[in-house]
C-alpha positions in Angstrom: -17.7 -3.6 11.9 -19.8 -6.4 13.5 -17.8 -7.5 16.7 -20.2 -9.7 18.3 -20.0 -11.7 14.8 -16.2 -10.9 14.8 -15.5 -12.4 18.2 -18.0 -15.4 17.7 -15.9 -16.3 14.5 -12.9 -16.7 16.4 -14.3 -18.8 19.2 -16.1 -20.9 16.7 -12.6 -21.4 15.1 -10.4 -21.0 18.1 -8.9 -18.2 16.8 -9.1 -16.2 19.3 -5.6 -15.5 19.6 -5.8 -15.0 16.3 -8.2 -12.1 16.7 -6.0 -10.8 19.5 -2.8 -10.4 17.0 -5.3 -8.8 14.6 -4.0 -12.1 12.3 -5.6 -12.0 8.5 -9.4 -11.2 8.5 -9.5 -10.2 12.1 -7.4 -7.2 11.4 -9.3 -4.0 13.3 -7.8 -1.0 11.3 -6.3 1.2 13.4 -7.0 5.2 12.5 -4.7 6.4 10.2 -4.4 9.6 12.4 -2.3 7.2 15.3 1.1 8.0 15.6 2.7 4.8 16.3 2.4 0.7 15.2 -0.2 -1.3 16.0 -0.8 -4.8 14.6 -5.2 -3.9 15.4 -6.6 -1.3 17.3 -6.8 -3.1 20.5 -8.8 -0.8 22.4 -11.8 -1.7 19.8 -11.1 -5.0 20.2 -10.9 -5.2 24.1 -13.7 -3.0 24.6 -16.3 -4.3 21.2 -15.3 -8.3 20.9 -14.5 -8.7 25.1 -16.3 -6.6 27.5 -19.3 -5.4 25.6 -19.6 -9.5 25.4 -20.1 -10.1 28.8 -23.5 -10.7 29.0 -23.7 -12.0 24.9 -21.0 -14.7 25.7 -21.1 -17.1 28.3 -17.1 -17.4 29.5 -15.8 -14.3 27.5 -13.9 -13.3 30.6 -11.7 -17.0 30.2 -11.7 -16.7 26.6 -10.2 -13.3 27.0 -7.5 -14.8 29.2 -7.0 -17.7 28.1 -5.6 -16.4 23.9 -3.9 -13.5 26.3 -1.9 -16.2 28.4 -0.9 -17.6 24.7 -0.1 -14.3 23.9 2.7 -13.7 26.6 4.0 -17.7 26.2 4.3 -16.3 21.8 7.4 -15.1 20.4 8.3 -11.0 21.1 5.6 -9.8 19.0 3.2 -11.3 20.9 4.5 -10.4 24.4 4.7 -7.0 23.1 1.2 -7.3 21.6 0.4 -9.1 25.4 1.6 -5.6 27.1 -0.6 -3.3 24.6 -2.9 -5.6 26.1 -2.5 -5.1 29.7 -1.9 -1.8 29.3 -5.8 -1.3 27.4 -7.2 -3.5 30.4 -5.5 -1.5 32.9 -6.8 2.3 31.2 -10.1 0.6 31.0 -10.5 -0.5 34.7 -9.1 3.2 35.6 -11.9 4.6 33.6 -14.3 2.2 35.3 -15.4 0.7 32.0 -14.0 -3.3 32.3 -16.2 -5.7 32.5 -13.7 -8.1 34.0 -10.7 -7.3 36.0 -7.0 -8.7 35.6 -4.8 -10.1 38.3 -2.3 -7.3 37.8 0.3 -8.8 39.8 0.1 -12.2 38.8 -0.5 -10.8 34.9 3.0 -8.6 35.2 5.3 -11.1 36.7 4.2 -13.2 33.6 4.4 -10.9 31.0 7.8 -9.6 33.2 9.4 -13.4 33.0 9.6 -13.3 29.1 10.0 -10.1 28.5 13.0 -10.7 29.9 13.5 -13.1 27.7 12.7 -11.4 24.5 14.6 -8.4 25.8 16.9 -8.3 23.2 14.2 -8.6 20.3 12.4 -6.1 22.0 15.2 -3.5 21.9 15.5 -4.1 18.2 12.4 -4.3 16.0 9.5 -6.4 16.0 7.3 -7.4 13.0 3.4 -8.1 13.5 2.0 -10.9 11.0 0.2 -8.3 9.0 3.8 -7.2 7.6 4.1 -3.5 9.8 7.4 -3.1 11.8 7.9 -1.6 15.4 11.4 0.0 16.2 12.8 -0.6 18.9 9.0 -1.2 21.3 11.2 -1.6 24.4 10.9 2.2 25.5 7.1 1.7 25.2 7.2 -0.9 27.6 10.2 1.1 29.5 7.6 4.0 29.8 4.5 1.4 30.8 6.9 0.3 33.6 6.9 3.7 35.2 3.8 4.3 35.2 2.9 0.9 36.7 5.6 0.6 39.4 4.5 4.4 40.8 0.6 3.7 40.5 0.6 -0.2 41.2 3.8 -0.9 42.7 4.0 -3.7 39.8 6.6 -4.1 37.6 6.9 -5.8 34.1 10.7 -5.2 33.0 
């Protein structure tokens, strides 16, 4: 798969929220050997369309943030596609390998402030635009949550 011509696509079109959600053509297979439900595989496109961008794309880094911040404002699928999200940024910086860095803080009390408000979705099921179903993604984020309040003293629940 061609990121760079992947990611350039979507900003041509402003879809780049789009290409976040893994929407239509901008769907990045996830292996069929994963476990759980992913709308993409948003590791690939974190790592391929974002960071290995940053010297290809003048203002990838506010791209990034910018569909993100649409993300967390969507419905519950997209806040809980917005946490996958912060959760890949966050492994990534661990691992030394992002080529931008997110406010953590200021990211979690966002993502926190509506996923209080989708809390009841989120304890239900979700369904990503390409038709595939999550059950019940509020322990995901439950288990995110403990992780991030004992390493970061953050919280997004």
């Amino acid at each position: 798969m061609d990121y760079k011509e992947l990611i350039n696509k979507a900003i041509e079109n402003d879809e780049v929220v789009k290409l976040l959600r893994g929407d239509g053509e901008y769907e990045v297979v996830v292996s069929e050997f994963t476990s759980d439900v992913f709308p993409t595989d948003i590791n690939s496109v974190l790592v391929n369309c974002f960071y290995k961008q940053i010297d290809n794309i003048r203002g990838i880094e506010e791209v990034f943030k910018n569909a993100f911040n649409n993300l967390i404002n969507g419905n519950a699928s997209d806040v809980y596609i917005a946490v996958l999200y912060f959760d890949a940024c966050i492994f990534q910086e661990e691992r030394g390998r992002a080529s931008f860095l997110l406010d953590k803080e200021a990211v979690s009390k966002k993502i926190q402030e509506k996923v209080c408000k989708e809390e009841n979705k989120l304890r239900d099921s979700i369904e990503f635009n390409n038709g595939m179903k999550k059950n019940n993604p509020w322990n995901n984020i439950m288990n995110f949550n403990k992780y991030y309040k004992k390493r970061y003293g953050i919280s997004i629940i």
